[in-house]
C-alpha positions in Angstrom: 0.0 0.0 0.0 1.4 3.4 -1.0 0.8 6.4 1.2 0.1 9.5 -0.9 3.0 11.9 -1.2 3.2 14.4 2.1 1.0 12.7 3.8 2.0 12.2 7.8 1.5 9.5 10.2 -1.8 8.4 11.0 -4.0 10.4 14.1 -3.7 9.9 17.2 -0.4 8.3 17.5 1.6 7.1 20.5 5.2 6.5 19.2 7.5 4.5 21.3 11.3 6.0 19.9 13.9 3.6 21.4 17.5 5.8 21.6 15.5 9.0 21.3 17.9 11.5 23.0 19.9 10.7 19.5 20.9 12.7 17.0 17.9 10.7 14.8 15.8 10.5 17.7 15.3 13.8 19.0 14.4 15.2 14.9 11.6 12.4 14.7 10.5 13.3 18.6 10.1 16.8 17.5 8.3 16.2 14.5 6.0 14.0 15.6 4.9 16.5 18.3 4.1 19.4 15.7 2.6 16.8 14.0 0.2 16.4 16.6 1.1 12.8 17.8 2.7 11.9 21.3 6.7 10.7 21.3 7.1 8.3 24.0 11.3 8.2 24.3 13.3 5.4 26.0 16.8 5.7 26.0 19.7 4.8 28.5 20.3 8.6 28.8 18.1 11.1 28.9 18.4 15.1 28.6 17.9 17.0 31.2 16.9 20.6 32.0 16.0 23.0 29.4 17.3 20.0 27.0 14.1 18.3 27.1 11.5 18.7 24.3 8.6 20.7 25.3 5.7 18.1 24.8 8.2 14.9 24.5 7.5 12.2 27.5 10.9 10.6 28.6 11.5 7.5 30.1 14.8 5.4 30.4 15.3 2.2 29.6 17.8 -0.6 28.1 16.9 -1.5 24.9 18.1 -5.6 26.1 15.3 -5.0 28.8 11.9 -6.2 27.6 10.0 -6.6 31.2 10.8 -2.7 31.4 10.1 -2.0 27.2 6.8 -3.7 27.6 6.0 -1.8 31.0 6.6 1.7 29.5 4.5 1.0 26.0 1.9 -0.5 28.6 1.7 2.9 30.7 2.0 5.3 27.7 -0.5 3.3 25.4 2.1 3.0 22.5 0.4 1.8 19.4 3.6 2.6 16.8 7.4 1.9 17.8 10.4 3.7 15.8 13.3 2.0 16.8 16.7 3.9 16.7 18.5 2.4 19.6 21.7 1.2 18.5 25.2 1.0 18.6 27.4 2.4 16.2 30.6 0.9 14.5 33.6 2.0 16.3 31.8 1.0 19.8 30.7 -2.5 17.8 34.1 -2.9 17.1 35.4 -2.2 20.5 32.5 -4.3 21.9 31.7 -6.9 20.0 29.5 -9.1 22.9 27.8 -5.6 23.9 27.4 -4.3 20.0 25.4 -7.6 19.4 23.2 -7.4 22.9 22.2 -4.2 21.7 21.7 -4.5 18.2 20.5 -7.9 18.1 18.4 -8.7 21.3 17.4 -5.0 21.2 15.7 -6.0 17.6 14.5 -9.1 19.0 13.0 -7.3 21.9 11.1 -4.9 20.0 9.8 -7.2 17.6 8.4 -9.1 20.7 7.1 -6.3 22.0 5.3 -5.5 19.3 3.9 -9.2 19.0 2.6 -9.0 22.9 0.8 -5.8 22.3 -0.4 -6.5 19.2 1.4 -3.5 17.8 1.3 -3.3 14.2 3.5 -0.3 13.1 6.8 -0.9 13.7 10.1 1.3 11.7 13.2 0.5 12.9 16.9 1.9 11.6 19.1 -0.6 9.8 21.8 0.6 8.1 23.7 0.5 4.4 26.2 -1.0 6.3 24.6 -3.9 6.1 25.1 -5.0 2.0 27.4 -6.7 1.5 30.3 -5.4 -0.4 34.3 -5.9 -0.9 36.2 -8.7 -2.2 34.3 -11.8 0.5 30.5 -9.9 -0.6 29.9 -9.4 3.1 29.3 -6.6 5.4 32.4 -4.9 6.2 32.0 -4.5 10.0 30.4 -5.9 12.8 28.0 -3.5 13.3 26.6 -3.9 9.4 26.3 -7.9 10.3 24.3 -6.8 13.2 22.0 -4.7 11.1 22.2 -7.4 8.7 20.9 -9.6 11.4 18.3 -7.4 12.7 16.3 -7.4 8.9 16.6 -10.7 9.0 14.9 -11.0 12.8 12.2 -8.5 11.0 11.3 -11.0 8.2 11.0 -14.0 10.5 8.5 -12.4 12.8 6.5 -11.3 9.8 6.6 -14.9 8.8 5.4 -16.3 12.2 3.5 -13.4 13.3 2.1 -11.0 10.5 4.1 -8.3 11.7 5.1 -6.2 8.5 7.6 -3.8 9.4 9.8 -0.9 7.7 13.6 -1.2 8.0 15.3 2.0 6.8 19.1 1.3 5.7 20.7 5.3 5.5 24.2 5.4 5.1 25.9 8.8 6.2 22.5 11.4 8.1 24.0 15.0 9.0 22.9 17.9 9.9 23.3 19.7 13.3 23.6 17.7 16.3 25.6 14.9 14.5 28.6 14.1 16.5 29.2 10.4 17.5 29.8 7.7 14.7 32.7 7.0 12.3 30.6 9.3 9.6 29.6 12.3 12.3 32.6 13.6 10.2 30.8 14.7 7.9 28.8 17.6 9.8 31.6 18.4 11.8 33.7 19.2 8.6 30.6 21.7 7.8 30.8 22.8 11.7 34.7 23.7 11.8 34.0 25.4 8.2 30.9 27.4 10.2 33.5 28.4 12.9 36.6 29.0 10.5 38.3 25.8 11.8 40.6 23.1 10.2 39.3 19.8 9.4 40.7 16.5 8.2 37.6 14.4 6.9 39.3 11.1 8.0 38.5 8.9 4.9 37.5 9.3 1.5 34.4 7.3 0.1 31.6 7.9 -2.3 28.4 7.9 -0.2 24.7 8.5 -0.1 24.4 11.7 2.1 21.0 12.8 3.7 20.5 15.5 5.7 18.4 15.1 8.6 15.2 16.7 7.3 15.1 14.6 4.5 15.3 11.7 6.7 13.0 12.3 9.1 10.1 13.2 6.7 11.0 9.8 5.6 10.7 7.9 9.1 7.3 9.9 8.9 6.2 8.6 6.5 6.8 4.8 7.0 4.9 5.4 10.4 1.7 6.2 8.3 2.2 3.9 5.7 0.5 -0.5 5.9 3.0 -2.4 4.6 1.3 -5.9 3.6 4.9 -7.4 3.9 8.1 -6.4 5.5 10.0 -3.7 3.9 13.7 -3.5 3.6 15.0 -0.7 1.8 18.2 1.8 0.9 16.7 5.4 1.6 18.4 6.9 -1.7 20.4 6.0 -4.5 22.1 9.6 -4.8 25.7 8.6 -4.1 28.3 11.5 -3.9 32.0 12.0 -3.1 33.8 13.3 -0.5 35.4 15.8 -2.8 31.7 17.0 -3.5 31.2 17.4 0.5 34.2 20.0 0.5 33.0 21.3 -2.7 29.4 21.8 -1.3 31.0 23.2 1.9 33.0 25.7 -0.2 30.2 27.0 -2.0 29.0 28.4 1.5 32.2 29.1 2.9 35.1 29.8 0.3 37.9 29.8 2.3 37.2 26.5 4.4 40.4 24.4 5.0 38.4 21.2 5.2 40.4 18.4 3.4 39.8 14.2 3.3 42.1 11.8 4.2 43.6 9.1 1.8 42.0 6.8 3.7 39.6 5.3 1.4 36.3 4.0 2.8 34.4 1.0 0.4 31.0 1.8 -1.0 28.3 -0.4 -1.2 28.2 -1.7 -4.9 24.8 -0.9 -5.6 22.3 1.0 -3.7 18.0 0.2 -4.3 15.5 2.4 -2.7 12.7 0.9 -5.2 10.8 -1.0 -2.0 10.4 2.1 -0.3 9.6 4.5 -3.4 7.0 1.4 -4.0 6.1 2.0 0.0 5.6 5.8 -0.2 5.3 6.9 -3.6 8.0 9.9 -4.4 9.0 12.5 -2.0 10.9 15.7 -2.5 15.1 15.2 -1.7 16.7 17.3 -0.4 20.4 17.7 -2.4 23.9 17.7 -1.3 24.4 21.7 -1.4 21.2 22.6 0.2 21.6 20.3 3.5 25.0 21.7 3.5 23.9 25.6 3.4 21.2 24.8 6.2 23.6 22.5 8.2 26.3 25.9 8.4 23.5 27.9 8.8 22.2 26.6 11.7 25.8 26.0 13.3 26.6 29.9 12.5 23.2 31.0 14.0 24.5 29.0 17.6 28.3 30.2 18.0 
């Protein structure tokens, strides 16, 4: 079933958003509120203060905890999930044991969850990471195998139980707020140019590059669409260089001293966002040099 370009998520929705005090997490939190739906966020850490969303219920939790996942869904009257929690390369490959409790039990968990409370709207973040690639045709980290792992957890639970979720595969998100993550580099390049700082990009790739607007209308979107199967799908086919990052960056700020190391990153071989253009229909994207220009914007308008 398609859902009608611009449309939003259904009315009256209570969104569980698992690692919601992320970078992801707190965009979709925020624009489900001015959408007029409730974000319900669990995460291990939670802001505090004047950090907190106006509007924006907080809870924490462990994603590897489903007595406490199920309690909190139970309380709020969650009827959608959008689960973000994760953990990201460098801490997958630092942690392998606790990269897989999180990334695979915490899929697990929420799939379960949604079983028990008969919950039928379910997104969750996989990642491009996990197509396989390179010289074996497998994912190149631990944390792509894990996300690899988690599509396939999806798939069985639709088999068994009917559940029909949306897994979204970005590769590199930016946009202000960015900062942990091998690719976070990518919006701090734009924030040292912003500030008139140095900045070594610390590989060189050819990537798809979203900025976090784009994305979240997308995560949106999938929350109001009925899949009659699970959905697996690349968010965009637009790859672009890293040389086009510092040439987007440059077009804003001329004089930026941001550079990319030799260091060369592999790329996916081929990239397929058909299943979720089938999903959604087509949608407006937003290009390389515009997230850039709003990305340095919004990081001049806070120094």
């Amino acid at each position: 079933m398609q859902v009608q370009n611009g449309q939003q998520a259904g009315q009256g929705l209570t969104v569980l958003v698992t690692g919601g005090n992320g970078f992801l997490g707190r965009a979709l939190a925020v624009a489900l509120r001015d959408a007029g739906h409730r974000a319900v966020v669990a995460d291990l850490t939670l802001p505090e203060g004047r950090d907190r969303l106006d509007g924006v219920s907080y809870t924490q939790a462990d994603i590897r905890d489903l007595p406490a996942l199920r309690r909190i869904a139970e309380d709020h009257a969650v009827n959608a999930i959008a689960h973000l929690a994760g953990l990201v390369i460098p801490v997958c490959r630092q942690h392998p044991v606790l990269g897989a409790e999180v990334n695979v039990i915490g899929q697990i968990n929420v799939m379960e969850l949604a079983r028990e409370l008969g919950i039928s709207r379910v997104v969750y973040t996989s990642s491009l990471a996990a197509r396989a690639r390179g010289e074996l045709q497998s994912p190149t980290n631990l944390y792509g195998v894990y996300k690899r792992c988690g599509e396939d957890i999806a798939k069985v639970y639709f088999l068994d139980h009917g559940i029909a979720s949306v897994g979204l595969r970005p590769n590199v998100v930016y946009g202000p707020g960015r900062d942990t993550g091998e690719t976070a580099a990518i919006t701090l390049a734009m924030r040292a140019a912003a500030r008139g700082e140095a900045y070594e990009i610390p590989f060189s790739s050819v990537m798809c590059f979203q900025h976090i607007d784009e994305v979240t209308e997308i995560f949106m979107r999938c929350l109001a669409a009925r899949p009659d199967h699970p959905v697996v799908s690349d968010l965009t086919t637009d790859a672009r260089s890293t040389d086009e990052v510092i040439a987007a960056i440059r077009l804003v700020v001329p004089d930026a001293r941001i550079t990319a190391a030799q260091n060369f990153r592999p790329a996916p071989e081929e990239m397929d966002n058909a299943p979720l253009r089938a999903l959604l229909g087509d949608w407006q994207a937003l290009s390389l040099e515009e997230g850039t220009r709003r990305t340095i914007a919004a990081f001049r308008a806070t120094s």
